[in-house]
C-alpha positions in Angstrom: 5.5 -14.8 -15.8 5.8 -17.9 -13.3 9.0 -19.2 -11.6 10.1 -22.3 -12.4 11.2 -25.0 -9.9 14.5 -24.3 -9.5 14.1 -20.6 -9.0 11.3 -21.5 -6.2 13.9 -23.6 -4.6 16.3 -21.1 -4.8 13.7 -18.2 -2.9 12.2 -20.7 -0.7 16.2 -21.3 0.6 17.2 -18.0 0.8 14.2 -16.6 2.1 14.2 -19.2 5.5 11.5 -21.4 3.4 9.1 -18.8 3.6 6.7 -19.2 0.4 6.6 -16.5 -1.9 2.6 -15.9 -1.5 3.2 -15.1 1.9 6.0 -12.6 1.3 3.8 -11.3 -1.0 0.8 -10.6 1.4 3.0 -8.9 3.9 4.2 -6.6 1.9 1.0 -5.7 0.7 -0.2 -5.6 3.9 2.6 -3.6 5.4 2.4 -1.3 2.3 -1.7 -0.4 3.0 -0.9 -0.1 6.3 1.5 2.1 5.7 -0.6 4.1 3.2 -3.8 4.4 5.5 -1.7 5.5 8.4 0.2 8.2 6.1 -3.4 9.5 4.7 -5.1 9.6 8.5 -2.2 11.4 10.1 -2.5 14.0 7.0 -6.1 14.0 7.1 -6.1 15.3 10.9 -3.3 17.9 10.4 -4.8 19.4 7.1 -8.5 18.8 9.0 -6.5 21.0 12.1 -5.1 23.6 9.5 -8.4 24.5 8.0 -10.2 24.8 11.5 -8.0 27.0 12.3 -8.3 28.9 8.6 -4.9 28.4 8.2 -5.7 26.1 5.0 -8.2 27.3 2.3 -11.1 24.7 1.2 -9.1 24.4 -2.4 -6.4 23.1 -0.8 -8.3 20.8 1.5 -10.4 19.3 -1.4 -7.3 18.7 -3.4 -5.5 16.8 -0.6 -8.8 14.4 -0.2 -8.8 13.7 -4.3 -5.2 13.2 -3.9 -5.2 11.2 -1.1 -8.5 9.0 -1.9 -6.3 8.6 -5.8 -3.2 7.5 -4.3 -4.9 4.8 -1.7 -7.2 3.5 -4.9 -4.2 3.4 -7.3 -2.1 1.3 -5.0 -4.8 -0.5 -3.9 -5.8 -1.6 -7.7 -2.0 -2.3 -8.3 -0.8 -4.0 -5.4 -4.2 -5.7 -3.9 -5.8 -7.1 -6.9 
């Protein structure tokens, strides 16, 4: 559903005339961002935890399905 003028006026005042599609791309951007930094730091302390035996291969295979889901979902959703 689109804005109509009056309601773009209305953000583009309250927001400090920033346009909406930029708002929109850094929150996106600051979302992924977010995401990929989440999934690496996991990635080396489950990576750690199975070097070390202390996480079984189950486990490690369903955090990388989980993980690889999440950033694809969000992706689709939020980037398309």
């Amino acid at each position: 559903m689109a804005m109509t003028a009056a309601q773009i006026n209305a953000f583009k005042t309250a927001s400090g005339n920033i346009d909406i599609s930029v708002l929109y791309l850094v929150s996106v951007g600051l979302l992924l961002c977010v995401l990929f930094l989440w999934a690496a730091w996991a990635a080396v302390d489950v990576w750690h935890g199975w070097a070390n035996t202390k996480v079984r291969d189950a486990a490690l295979s369903r955090f990388v399905i989980r993980s690889v889901a999440l950033l694809l979902v969000c992706i689709w959703m939020f980037a398309s």
